[in-house]
C-alpha positions as CSV (number, residue, x, y, z in Angstrom):
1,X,146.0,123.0,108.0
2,X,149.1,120.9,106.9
3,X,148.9,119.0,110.6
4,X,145.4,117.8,109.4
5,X,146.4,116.4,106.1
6,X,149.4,115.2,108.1
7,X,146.9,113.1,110.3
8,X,144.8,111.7,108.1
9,X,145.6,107.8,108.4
10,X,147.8,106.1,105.4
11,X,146.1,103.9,103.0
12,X,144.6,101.3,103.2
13,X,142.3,103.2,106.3
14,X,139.7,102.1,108.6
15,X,136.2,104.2,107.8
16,X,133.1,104.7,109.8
17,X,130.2,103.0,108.9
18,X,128.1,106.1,109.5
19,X,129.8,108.8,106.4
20,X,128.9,105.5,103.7
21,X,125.5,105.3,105.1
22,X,124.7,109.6,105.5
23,X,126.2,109.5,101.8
24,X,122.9,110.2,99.4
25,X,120.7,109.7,102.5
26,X,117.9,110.8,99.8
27,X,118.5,107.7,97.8
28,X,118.1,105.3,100.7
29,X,115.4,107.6,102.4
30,X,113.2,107.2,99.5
31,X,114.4,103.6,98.3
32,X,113.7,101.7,101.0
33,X,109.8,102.3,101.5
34,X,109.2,101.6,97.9
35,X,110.8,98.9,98.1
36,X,109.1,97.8,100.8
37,X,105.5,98.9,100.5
38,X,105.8,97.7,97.0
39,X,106.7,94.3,97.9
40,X,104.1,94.3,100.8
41,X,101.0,95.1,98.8
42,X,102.6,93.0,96.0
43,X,102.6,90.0,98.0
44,X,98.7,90.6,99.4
45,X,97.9,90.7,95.6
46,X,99.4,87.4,95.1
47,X,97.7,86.0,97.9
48,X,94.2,87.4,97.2
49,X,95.0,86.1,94.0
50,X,93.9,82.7,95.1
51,X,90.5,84.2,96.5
52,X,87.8,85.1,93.9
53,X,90.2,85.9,90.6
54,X,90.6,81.8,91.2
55,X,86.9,80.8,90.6
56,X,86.7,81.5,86.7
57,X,89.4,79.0,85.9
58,X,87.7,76.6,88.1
59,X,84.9,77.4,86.1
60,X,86.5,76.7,82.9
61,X,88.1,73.7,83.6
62,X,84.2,72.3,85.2
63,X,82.3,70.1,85.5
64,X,79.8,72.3,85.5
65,X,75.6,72.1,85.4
66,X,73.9,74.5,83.5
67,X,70.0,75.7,84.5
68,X,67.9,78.4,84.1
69,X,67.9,81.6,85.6
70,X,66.1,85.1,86.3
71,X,67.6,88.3,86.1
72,X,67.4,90.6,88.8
73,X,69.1,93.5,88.6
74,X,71.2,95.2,85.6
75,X,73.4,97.7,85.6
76,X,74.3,100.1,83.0
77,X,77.4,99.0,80.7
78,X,80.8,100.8,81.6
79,X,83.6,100.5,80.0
80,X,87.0,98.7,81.1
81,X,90.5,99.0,81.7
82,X,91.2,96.4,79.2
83,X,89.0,98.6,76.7
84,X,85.8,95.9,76.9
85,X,82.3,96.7,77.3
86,X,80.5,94.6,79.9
87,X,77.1,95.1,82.3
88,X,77.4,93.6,85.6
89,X,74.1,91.5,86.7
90,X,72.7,89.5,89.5
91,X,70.6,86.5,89.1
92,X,68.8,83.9,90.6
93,X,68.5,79.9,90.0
94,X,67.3,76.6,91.2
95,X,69.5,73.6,91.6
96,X,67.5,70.7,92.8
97,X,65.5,72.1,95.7
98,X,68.0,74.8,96.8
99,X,67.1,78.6,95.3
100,X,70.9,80.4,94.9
101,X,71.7,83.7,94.1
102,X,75.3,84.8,92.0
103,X,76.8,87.9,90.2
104,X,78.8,88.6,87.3
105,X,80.1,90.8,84.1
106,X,78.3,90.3,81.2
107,X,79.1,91.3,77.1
108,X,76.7,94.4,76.4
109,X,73.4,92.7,75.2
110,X,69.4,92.7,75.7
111,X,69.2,92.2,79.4
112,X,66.5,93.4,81.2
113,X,65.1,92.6,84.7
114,X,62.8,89.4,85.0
115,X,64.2,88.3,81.9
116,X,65.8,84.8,81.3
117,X,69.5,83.6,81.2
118,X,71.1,80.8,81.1
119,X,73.8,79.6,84.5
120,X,76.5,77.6,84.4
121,X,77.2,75.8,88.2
122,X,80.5,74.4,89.8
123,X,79.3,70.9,89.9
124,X,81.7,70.4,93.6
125,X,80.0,73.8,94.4
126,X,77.1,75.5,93.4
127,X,78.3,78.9,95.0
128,X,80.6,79.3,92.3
129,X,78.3,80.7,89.2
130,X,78.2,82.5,86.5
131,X,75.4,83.8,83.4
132,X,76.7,81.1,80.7
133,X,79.3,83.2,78.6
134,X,79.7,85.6,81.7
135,X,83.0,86.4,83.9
136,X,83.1,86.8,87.7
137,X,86.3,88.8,88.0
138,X,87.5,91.2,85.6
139,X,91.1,91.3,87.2
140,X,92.4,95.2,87.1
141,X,96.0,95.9,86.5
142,X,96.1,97.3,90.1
143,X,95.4,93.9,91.7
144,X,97.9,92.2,90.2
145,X,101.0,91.9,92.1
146,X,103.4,92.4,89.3
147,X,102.1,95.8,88.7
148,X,103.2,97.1,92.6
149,X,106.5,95.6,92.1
150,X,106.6,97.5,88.8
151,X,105.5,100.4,90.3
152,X,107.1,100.8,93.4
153,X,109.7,98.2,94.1
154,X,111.8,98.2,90.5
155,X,112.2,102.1,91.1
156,X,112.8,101.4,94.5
157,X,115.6,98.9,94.2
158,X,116.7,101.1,91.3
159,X,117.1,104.3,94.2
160,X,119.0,101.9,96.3
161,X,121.3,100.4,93.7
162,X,122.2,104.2,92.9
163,X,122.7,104.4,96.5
164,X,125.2,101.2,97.0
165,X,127.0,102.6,94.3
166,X,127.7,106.0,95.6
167,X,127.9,104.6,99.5
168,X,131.0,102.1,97.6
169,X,132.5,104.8,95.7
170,X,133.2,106.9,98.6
171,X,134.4,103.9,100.8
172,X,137.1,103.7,97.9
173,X,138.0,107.4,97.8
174,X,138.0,107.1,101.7
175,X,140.1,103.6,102.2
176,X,142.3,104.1,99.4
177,X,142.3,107.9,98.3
178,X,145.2,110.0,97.6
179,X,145.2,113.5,100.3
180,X,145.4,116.9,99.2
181,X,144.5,120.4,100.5
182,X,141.6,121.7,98.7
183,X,140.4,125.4,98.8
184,X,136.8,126.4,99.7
185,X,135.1,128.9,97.6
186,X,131.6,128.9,98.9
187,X,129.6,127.4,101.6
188,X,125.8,127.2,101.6
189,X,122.7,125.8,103.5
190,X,120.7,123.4,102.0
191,X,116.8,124.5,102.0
192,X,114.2,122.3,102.9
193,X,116.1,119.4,104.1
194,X,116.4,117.7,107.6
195,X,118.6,117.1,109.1
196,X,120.6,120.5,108.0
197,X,122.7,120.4,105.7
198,X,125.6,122.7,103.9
199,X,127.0,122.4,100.6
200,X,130.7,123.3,100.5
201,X,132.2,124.2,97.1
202,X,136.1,123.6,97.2
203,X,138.8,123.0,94.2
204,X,142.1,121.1,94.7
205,X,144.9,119.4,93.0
206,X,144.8,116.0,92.6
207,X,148.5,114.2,92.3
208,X,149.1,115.0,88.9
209,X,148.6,118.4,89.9
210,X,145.7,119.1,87.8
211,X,143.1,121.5,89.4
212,X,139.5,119.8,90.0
213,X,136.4,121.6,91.0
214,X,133.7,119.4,93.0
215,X,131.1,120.5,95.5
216,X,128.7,118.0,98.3
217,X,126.6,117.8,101.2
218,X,127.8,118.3,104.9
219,X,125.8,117.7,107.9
220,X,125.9,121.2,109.5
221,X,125.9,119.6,113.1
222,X,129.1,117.1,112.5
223,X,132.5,118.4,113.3
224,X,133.5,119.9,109.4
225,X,130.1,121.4,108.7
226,X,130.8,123.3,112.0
227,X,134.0,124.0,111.0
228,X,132.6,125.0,107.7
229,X,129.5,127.3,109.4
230,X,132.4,129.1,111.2
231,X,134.2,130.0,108.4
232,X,131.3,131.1,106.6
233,X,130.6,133.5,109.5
234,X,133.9,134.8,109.7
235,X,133.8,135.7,106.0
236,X,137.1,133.8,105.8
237,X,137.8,130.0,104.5
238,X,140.8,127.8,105.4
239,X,142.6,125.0,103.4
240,X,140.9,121.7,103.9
241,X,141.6,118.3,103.5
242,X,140.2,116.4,100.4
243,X,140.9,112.9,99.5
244,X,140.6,111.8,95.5
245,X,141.0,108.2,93.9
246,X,143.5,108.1,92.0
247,X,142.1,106.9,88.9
248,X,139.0,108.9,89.0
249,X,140.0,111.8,90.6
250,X,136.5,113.6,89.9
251,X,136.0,110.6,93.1
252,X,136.7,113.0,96.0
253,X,135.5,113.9,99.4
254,X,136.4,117.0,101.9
255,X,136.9,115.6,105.5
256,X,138.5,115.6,109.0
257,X,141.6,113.0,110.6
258,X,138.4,112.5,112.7
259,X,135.8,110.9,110.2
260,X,138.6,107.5,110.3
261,X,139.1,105.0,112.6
262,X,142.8,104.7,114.6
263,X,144.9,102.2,112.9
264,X,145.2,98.9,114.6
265,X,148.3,98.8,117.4
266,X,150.8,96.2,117.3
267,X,149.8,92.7,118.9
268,X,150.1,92.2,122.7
269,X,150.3,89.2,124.3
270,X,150.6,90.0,127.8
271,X,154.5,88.4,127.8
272,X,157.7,88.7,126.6
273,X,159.0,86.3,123.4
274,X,162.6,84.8,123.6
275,X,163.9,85.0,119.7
276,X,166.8,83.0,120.9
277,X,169.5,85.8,121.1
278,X,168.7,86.1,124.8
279,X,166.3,85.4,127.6
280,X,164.0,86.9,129.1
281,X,164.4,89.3,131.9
């Protein structure tokens, strides 16, 4: 297989886009919908954010009015993510001659059905009420955007960095890589994983002439894996061409002449250029 070697383009070489992008498919399979889902439902958190989780500050900053109110329902206490202890309530009050109802969380106490409170009003907008002492949104860590993009979108962008990293690793082992035969020992599917794939286990020299083991993924339906599946059927494997950087030669890759691009041909202009030593025909 010395022709191959042979053929493989000299450095620096044109790559396919297609090889950096198949290389740890995993990475970006997985990456990019965390990233993006976390991001999504990150950024509906922040805009809900606005909705009712908005009203207790508006509370707290008033004016508010403060009346007298009835209890109608209670609920048992429960406990809370932020380890409080609160009942949640509903209520009715009378602001002038309008009867309003509201809802909120409430510190364990003595409350009881029909039984008194005390309501604190938006003084712009009545709607917005509260049991004096009360809170109407006990934000959950869940509905708080940063904890999707901590979730899902940090781990995601971490998958794809690991991915750009690997994807630019082999585009320097493929532009700029030193060529060598390398042997291959064993070739074997990969389970559970579309599309197929085959992992080739090879050793080669690198150019100080040191041996180096290394083994990775092939699609089984590109032109070395079916190389690769043929050999593994005739029980026999050839010599292969790997390239290695030359600094970190554990950086290497088996391949074909055909996973590069042709080199660029010379300039044509369509016409002939007099240097001076002559003219043109």
């Amino acid at each position: 297989m010395r022709h191959e070697l042979r053929a493989i383009p000299p450095a620096p070489r044109l790559v396919r886009w297609r090889p950096l992008f198949a290389h740890r498919w995993l990475l970006l399979a997985a990456g990019l919908p965390l990233v993006a889902i976390g991001a999504l439902v990150a950024w509906l958190m922040f805009l809900q954010s606005g909705g009712k989780m908005s009203l207790g500050p508006r509370l707290d900053a008033g004016p508010v009015v403060r009346v007298p109110g009835v209890l109608r329902a209670v609920w048992p206490p429960r406990a809370f993510p932020d380890g409080s202890q609160r009942q949640e309530v509903r209520y009715e009050f009378r602001i002038e001659s309008s009867n309003l109802r509201g809802g909120c969380f409430v510190p364990v106490g003595e409350w009881r059905e029909g039984g008194a409170c005390e309501v604190e009003a938006l003084a712009a907008d009545w709607n917005v009420n509260r049991i004096r002492g009360g809170a109407l949104h006990l934000d959950r860590d869940w509905l708080r955007a940063r904890f999707w993009v901590t979730a899902l979108a940090v781990p995601g962008g971490l998958l794809l960095l690991a991915w750009l990293a690997g994807a630019l690793q082999l585009r320097q082992v493929l532009v700029h890589g030193d060529a060598s035969l390398g042997v291959v020992h064993r070739v074997q599917r990969v389970q559970g994983v579309l599309p197929e794939m085959l992992r080739v286990d090879y050793t080669f020299r690198d150019h100080r002439a040191t041996t180096r083991h290394n083994r990775h993924w092939v699609r089984a339906h590109g032109e070395l894996g079916a190389r690769l599946l043929a050999q593994m059927a005739a029980g026999r494997f050839e010599e292969m061409p790997v390239l290695h950087d030359r600094r970190f030669p554990q950086w290497n890759r088996m391949l074909l002449p055909a996973d590069f691009l042709p080199p660029p041909g010379p300039l044509d202009l369509g016409f002939d250029v007099d240097l001076g030593e002559g003219k043109r025909p």
